[in-house]
VOBA-1610 file (N, C-alpha, C; in pm, whole numbers, padded with zeros to 5 digits, always signed):
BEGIN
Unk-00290+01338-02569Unk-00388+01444-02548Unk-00318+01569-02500Unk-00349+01736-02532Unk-00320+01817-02497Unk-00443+01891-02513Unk-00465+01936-02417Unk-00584+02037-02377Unk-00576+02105-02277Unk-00549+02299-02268Unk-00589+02400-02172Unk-00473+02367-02076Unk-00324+02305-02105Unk-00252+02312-02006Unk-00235+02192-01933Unk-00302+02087-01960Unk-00300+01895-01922Unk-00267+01801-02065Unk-00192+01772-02001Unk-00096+01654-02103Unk-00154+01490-02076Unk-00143+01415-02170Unk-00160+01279-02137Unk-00071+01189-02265Unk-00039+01063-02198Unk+00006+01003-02286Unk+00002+00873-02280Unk+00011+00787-02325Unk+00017+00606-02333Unk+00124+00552-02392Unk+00166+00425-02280Unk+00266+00371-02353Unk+00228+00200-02338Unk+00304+00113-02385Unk+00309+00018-02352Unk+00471-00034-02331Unk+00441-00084-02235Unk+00604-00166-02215Unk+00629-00309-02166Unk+00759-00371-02243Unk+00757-00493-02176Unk+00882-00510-02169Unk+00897-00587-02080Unk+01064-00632-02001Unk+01098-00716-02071Unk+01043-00861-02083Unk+01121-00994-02156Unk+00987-01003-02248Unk+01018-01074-02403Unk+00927-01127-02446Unk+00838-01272-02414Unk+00850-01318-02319Unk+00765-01388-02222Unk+00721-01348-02137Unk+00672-01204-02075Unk+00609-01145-02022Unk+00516-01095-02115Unk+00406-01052-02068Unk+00281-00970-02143Unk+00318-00811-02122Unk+00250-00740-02246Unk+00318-00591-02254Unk+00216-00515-02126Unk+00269-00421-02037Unk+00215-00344-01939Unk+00158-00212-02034Unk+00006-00203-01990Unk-00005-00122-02049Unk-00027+00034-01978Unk+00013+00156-01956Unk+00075+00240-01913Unk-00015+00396-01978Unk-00102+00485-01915Unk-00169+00599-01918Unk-00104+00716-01797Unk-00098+00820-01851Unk+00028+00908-01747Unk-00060+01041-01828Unk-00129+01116-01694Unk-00223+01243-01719Unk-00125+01354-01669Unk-00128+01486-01678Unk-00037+01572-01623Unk-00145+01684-01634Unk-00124+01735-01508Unk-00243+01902-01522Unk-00247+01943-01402Unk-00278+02066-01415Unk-00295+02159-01341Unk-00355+02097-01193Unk-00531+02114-01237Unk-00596+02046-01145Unk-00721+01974-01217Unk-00818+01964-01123Unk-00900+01893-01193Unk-00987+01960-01258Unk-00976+02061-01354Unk-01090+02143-01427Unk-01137+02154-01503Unk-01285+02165-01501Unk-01364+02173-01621Unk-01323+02179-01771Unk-01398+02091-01810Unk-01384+02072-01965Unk-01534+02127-02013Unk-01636+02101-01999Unk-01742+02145-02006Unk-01868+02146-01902Unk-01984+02127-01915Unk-02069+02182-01777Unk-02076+02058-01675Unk-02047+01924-01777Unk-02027+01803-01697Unk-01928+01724-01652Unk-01805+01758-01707Unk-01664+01682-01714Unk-01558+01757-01650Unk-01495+01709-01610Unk-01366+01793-01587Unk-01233+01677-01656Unk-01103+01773-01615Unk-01010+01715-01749Unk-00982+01525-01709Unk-01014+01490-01582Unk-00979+01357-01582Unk-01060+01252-01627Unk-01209+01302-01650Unk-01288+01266-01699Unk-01270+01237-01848Unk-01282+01324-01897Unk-01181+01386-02051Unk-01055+01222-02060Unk-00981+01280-01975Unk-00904+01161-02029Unk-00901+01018-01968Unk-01038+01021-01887Unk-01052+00866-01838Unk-01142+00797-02034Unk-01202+00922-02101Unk-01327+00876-02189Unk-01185+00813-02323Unk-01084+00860-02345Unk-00987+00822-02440Unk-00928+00719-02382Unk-00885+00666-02274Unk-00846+00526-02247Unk-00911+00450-02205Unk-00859+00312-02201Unk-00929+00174-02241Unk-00882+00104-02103Unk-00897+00120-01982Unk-00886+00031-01872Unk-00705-00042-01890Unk-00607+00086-01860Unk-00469+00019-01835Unk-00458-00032-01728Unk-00328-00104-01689Unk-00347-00172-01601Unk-00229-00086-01550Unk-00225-00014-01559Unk-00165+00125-01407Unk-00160+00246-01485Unk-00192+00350-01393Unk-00164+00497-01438Unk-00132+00578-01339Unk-00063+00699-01372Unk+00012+00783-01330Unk-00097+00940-01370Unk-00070+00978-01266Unk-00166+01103-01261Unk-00075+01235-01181Unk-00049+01307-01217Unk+00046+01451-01168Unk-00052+01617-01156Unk-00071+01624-01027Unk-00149+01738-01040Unk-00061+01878-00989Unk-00083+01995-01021Unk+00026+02100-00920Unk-00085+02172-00839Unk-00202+02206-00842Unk-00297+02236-00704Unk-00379+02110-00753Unk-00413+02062-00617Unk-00523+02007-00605Unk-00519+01963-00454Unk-00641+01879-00350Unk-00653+01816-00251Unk-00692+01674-00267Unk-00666+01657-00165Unk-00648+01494-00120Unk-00822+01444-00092Unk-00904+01522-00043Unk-01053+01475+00002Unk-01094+01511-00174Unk-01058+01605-00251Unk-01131+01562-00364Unk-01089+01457-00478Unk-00958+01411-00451Unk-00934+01316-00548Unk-00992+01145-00482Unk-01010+01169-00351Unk-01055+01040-00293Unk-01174+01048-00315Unk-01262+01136-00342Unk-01365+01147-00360Unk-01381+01074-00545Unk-01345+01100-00597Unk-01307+01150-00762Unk-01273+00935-00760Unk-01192+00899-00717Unk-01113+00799-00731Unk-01182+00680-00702Unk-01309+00719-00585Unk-01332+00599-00527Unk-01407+00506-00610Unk-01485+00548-00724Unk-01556+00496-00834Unk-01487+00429-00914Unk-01320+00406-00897Unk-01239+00378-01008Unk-01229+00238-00985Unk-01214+00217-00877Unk-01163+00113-00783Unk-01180-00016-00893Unk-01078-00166-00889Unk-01134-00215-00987Unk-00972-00265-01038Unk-00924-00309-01167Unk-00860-00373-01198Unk-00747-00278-01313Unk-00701-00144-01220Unk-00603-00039-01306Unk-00541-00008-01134Unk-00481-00045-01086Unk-00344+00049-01038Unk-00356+00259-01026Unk-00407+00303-00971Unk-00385+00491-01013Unk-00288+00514-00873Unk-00186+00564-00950Unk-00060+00604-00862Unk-00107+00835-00903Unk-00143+00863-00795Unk-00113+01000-00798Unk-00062+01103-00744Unk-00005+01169-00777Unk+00147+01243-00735Unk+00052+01423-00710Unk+00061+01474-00590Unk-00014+01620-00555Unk+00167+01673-00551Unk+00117+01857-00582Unk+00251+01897-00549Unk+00246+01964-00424Unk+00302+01952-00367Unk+00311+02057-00204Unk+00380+02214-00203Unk+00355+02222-00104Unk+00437+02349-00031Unk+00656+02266-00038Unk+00652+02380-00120Unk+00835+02335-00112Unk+00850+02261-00282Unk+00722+02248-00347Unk+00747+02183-00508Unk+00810+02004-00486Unk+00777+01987-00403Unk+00766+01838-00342Unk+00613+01754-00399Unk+00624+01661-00428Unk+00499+01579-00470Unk+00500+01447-00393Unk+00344+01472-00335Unk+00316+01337-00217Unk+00240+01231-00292Unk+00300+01113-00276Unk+00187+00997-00397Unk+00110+00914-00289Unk-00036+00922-00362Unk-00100+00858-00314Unk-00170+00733-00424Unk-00230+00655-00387Unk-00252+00507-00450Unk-00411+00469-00470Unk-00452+00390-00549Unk-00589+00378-00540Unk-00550+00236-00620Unk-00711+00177-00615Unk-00695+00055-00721Unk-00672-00081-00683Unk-00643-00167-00800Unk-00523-00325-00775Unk-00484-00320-00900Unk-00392-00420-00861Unk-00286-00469-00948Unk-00370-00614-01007Unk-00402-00672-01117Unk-00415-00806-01197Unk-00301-00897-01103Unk-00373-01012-01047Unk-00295-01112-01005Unk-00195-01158-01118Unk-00215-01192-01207Unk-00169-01258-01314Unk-00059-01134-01410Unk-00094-01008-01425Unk+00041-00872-01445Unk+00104-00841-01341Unk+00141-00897-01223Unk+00208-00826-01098Unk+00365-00844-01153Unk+00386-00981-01202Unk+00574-01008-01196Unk+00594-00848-01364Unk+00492-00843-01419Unk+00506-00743-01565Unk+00560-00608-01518Unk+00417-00614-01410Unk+00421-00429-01319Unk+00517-00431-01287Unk+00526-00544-01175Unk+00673-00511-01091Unk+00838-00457-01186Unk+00863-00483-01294Unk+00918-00487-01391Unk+00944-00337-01410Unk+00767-00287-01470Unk+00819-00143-01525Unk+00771-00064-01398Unk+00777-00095-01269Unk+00735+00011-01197Unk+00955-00002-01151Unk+01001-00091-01151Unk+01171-00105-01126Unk+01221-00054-01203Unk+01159-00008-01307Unk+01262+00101-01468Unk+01227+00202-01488Unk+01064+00232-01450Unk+01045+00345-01419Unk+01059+00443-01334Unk+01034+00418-01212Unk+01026+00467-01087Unk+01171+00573-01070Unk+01314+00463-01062Unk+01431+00569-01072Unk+01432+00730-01129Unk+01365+00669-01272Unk+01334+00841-01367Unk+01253+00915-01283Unk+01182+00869-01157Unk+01071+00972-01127Unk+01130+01059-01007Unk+01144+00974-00945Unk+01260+01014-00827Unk+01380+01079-00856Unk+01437+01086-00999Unk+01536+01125-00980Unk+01487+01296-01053Unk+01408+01337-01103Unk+01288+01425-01185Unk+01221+01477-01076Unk+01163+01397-00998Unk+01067+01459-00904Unk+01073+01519-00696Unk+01087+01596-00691Unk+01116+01522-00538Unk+00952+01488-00433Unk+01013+01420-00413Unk+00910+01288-00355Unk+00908+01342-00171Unk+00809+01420-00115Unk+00771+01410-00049Unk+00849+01335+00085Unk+00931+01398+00208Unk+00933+01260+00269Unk+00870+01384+00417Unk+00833+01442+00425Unk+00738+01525+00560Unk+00660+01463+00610Unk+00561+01397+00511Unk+00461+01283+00520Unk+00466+01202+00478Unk+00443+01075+00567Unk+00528+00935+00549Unk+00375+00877+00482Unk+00433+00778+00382Unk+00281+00674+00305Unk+00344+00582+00297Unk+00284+00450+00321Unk+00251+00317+00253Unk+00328+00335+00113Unk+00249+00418+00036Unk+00313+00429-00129Unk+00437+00447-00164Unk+00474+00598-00066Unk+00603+00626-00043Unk+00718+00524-00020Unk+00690+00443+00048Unk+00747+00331+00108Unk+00813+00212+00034Unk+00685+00158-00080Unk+00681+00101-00135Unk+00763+00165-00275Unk+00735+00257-00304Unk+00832+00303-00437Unk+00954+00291-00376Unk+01026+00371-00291Unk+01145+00329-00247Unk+01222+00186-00255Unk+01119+00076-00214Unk+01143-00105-00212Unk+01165-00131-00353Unk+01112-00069-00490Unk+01043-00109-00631Unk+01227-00024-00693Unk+01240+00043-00626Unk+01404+00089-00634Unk+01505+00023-00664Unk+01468-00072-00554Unk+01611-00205-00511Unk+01536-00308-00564Unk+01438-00300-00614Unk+01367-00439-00668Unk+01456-00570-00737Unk+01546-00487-00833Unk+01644-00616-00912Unk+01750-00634-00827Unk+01784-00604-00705Unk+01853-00643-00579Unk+01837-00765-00595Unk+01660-00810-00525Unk+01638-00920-00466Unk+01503-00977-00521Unk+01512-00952-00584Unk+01345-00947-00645Unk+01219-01022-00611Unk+01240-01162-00531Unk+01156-01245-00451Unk+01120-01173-00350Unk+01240-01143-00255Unk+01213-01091-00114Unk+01171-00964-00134Unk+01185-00860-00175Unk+01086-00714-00183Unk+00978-00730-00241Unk+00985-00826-00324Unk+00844-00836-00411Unk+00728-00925-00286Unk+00791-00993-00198Unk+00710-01036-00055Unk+00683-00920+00057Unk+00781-00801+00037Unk+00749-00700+00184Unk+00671-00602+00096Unk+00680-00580-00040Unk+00571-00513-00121Unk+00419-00576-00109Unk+00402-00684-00121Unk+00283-00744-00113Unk+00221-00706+00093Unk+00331-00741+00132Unk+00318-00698+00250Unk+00275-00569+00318Unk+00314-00479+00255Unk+00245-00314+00272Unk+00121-00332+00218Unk+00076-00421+00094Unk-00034-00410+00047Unk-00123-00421+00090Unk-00106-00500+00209Unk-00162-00634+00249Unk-00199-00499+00433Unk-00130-00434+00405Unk-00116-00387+00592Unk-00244-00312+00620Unk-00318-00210+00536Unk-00432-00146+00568Unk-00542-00246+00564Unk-00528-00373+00508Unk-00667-00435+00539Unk-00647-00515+00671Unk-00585-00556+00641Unk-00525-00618+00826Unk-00563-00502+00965Unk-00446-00407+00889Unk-00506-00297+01046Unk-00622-00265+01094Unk-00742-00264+00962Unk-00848-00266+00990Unk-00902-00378+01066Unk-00837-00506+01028Unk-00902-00621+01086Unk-00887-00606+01248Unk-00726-00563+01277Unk-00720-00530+01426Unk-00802-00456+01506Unk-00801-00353+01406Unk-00876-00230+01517Unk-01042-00260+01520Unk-01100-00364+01472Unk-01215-00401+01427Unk-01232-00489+01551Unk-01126-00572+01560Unk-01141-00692+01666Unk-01100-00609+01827Unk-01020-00497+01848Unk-00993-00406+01924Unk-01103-00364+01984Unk-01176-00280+01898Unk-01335-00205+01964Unk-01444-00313+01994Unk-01439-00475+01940Unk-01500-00546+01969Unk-01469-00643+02160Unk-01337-00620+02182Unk-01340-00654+02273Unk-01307-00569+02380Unk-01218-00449+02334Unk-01195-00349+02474Unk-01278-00233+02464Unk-01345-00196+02374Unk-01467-00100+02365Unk-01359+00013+02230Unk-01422+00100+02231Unk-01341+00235+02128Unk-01237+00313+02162Unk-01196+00316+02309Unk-01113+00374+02388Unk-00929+00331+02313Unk-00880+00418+02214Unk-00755+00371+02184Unk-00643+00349+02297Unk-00680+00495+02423Unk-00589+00461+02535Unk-00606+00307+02587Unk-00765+00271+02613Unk-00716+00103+02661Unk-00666-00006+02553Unk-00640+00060+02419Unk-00590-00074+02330Unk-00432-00061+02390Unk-00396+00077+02398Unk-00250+00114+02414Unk-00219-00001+02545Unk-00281+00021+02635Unk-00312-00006+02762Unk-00262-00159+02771Unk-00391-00242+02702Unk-00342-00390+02689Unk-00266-00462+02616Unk-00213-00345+02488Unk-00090-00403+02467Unk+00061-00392+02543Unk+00070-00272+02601Unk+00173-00216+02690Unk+00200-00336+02793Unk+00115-00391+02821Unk+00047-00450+02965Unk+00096-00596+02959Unk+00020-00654+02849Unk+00104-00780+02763Unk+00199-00831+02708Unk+00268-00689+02748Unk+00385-00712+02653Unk+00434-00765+02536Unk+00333-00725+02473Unk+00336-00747+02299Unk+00454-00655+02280Unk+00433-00542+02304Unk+00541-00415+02284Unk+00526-00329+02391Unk+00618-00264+02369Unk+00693-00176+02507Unk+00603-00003+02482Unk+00605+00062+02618Unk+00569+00192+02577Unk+00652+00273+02524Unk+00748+00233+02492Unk+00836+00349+02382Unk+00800+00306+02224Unk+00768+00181+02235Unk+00703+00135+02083Unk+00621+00228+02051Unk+00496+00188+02118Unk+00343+00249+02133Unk+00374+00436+02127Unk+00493+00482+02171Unk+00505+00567+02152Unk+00546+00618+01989Unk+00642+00549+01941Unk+00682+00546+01833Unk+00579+00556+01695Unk+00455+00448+01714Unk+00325+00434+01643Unk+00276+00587+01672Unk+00237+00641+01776Unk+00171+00752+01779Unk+00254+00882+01729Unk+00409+00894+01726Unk+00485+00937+01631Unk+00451+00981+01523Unk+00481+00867+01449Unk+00419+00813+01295Unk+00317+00843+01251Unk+00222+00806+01321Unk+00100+00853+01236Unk+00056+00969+01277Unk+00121+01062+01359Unk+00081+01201+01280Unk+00120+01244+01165Unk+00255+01194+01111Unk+00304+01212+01000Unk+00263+01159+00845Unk+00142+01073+00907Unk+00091+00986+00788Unk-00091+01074+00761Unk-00088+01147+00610Unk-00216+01209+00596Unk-00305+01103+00646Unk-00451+01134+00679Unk-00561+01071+00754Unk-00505+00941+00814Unk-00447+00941+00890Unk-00418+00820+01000Unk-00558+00860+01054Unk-00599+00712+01106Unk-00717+00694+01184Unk-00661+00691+01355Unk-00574+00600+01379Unk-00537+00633+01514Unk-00345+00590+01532Unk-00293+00554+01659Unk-00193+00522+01653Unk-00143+00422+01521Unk-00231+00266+01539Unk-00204+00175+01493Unk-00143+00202+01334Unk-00182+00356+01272Unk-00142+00379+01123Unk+00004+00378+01168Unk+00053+00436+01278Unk+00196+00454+01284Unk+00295+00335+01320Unk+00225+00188+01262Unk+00310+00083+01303Unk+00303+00022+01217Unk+00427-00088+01182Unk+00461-00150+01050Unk+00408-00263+01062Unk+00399-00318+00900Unk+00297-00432+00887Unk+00337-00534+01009Unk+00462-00543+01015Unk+00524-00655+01124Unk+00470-00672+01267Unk+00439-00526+01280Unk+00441-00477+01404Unk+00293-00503+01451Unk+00196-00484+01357Unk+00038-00543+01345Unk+00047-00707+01363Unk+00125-00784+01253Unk+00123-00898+01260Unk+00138-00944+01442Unk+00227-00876+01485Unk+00268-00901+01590Unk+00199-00887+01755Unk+00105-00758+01704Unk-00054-00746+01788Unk-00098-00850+01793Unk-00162-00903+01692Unk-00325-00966+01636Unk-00239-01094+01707Unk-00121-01103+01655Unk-00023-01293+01739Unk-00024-01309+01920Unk-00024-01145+01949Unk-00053-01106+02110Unk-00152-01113+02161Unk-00292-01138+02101Unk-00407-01128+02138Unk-00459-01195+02096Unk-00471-01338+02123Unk-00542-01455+02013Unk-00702-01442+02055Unk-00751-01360+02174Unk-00888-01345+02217Unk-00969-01272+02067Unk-00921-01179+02007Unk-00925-01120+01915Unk-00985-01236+01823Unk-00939-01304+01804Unk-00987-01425+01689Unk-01132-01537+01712Unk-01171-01504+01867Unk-01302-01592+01883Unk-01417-01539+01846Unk-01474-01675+01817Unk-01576-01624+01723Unk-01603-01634+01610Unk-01427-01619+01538Unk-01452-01587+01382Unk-01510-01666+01306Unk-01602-01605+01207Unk-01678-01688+01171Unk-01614-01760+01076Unk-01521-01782+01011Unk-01460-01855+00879Unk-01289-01866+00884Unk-01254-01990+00857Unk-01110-02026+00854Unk-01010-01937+00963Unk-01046-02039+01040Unk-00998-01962+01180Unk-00887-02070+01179Unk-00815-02160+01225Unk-00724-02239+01197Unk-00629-02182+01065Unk-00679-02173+00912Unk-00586-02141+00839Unk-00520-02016+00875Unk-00593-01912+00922Unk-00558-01801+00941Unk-00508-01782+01053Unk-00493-01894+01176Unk-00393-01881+01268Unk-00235-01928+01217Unk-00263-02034+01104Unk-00142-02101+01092Unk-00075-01994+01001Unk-00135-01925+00902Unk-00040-01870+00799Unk+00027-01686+00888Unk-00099-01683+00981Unk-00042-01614+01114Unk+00098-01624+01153Unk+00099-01747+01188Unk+00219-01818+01277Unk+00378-01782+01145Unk+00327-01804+01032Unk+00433-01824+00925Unk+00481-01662+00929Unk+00387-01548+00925Unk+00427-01416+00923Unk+00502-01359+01052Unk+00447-01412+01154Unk+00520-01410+01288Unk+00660-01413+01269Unk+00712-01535+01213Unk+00801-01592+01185Unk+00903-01513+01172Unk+00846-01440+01019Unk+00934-01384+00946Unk+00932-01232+00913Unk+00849-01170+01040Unk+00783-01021+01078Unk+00922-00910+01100Unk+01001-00976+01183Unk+01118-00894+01173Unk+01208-00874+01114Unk+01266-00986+01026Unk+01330-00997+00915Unk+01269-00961+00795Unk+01178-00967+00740Unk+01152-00872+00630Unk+01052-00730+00662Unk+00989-00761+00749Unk+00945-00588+00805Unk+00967-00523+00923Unk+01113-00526+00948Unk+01110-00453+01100Unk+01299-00394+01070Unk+01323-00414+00939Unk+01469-00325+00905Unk+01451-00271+00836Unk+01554-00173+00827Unk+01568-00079+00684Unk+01590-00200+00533Unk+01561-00116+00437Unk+01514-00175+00331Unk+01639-00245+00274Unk+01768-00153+00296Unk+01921-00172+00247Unk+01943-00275+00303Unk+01886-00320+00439Unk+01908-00424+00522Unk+01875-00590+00463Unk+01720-00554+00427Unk+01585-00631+00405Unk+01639-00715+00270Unk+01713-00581+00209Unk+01730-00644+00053Unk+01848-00783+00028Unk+01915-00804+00147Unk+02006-00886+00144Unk+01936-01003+00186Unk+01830-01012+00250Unk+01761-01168+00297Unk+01787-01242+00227Unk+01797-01372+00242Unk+01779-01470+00144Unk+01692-01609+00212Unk+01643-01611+00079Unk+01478-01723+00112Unk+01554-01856+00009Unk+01502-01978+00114Unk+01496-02103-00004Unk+01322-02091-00082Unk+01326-02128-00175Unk+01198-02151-00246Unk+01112-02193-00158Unk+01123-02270-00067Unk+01009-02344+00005Unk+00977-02186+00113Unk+01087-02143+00104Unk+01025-02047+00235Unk+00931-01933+00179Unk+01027-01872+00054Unk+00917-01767-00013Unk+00791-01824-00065Unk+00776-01935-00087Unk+00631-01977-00149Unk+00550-02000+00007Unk+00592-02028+00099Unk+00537-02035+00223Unk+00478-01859+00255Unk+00586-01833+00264Unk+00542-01648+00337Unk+00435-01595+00223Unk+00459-01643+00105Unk+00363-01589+00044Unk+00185-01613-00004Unk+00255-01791+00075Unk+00066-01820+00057Unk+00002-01755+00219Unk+00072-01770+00294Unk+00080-01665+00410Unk-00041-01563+00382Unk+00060-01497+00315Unk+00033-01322+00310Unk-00167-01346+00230Unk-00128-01413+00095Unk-00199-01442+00066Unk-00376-01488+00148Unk-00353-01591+00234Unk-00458-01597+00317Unk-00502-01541+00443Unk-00361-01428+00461Unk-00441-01342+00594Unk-00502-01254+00488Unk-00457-01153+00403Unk-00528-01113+00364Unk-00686-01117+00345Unk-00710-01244+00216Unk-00793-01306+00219Unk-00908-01287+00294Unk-00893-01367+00439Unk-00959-01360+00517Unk-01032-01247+00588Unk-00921-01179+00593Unk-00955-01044+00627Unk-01050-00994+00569Unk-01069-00979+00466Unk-01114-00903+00386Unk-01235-00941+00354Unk-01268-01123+00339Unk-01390-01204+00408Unk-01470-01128+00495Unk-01398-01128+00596Unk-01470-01077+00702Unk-01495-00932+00725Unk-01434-00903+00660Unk-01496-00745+00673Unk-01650-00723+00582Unk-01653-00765+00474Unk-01790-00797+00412Unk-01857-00924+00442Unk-01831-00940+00554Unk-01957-01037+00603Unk-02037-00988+00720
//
């Protein structure tokens, strides 16, 4: 597609012929503008494709409250990776969507062959720190190690529904006051006040952080919710599984999320361990996420 200054294109790609082909939509434009009295151009080119299972979206003005706005209807079984340009010709990516359980080892594939070209084409934002950001960086070194990043990737995935679960179980037992969450973790010595300092760091640097807790790594959550087992009474559903696969992330919280990535990428897992961390990840999630719609 070419129309008024926005580009689009489709590809399909596949790594091995025993993988299934990824199928691949990449929009480019200005911003989001009118095509006629009802559409604007993403609209336009959401009506020519057929539900890929990831896309790439590049805008040079636009904001962040209107594409979340724009996006949230998408939600659903396509991946939208989108790239804003900043002050300095820097582009910040932000994420929407899922990934197909069953295309993740495909994605993972062409987001490891692609990604280099983008980064090395684009400059990528690092003023403001993301989840996404984070994760493209890991999808870098992917054929490093490819088990173990492909576990601390799932792991970022996995961190905003969790944090929510914390800060959910947080206002349920110490009231809304973030100074007293700071308070009883400082206190407990889950972590130190230079930590707690560190989190509140961070997430100023992270667009819409909700409070400190955005400024701490998945590990570092795991490592709350393991400090505060009061947090967990009550729960209404698989409270046992979700302490035990708890216990398994505990485990392995600092070694795959609490180093640099150059670090991370050298781990090495026996089979029994990565299929462990990962049914793990798998059922905190899960649960979480249970319970938030219940």
């Amino acid at each position: 597609m070419e129309l008024d200054g926005a580009y689009a294109w489709h590809l399909d790609f596949v790594s091995q012929p025993t993988k299934p082909p990824v199928s691949v939509d990449i929009l480019v434009a200005p911003w989001l503008f009118p095509v006629s009295v009802y559409r604007d151009i993403f609209d336009e080119f959401w009506s020519r494709i057929s539900l890929p299972h990831i896309a790439f979206l590049f805008f040079a003005h636009e904001n962040f409250p209107t594409l979340s706005t724009k996006f949230s209807k998408l939600y659903g079984l396509t991946k939208w990776y989108s790239f804003i340009q900043m002050p300095g010709n820097e582009f910040y990516p932000i994420e929407f969507g899922s990934i197909r359980e069953e295309m993740k080892d495909a994605i993972n594939d062409f987001l490891a062959a692609f990604l280099p070209y983008l980064f090395r084409d684009l400059r990528i934002s690092t003023q403001w720190k993301s989840i996404t950001a984070e994760k493209m960086q890991l999808y870098l070194l992917l054929k490093e190690n490819p088990k173990v990043l492909e576990l601390i990737i799932e792991g970022l995935d996995t961190q905003p529904i969790v944090t929510d679960f914390l800060r959910d179980g947080l206002r349920r037992k110490f009231g809304g006051s973030t100074e007293k969450w700071k308070e009883e973790i400082i206190q407990r010595r889950i972590f130190g006040e230079n930590i707690v300092k560190k989190w509140e760091d961070r997430a100023k640097n992270r667009l819409y952080a909700k409070d400190f807790l955005d400024g701490a790594t998945f590990g570092e959550i795991i490592g709350i919710i393991g400090g505060l087992p009061e947090l967990l009474e009550g729960m209404p559903t698989n409270k046992e599984l979700f302490l035990s696969s708890l216990n398994v992330l505990n485990k392995w919280r600092n070694e795959l999320w609490g180093h640099p990535v150059e670090r991370v990428a050298k781990v090495q897992l026996t089979k029994e361990q990565h299929e462990g961390i990962k049914r793990a990840l798998k059922n905190v999630k899960d649960i979480c996420e249970m319970i938030k719609y219940t």
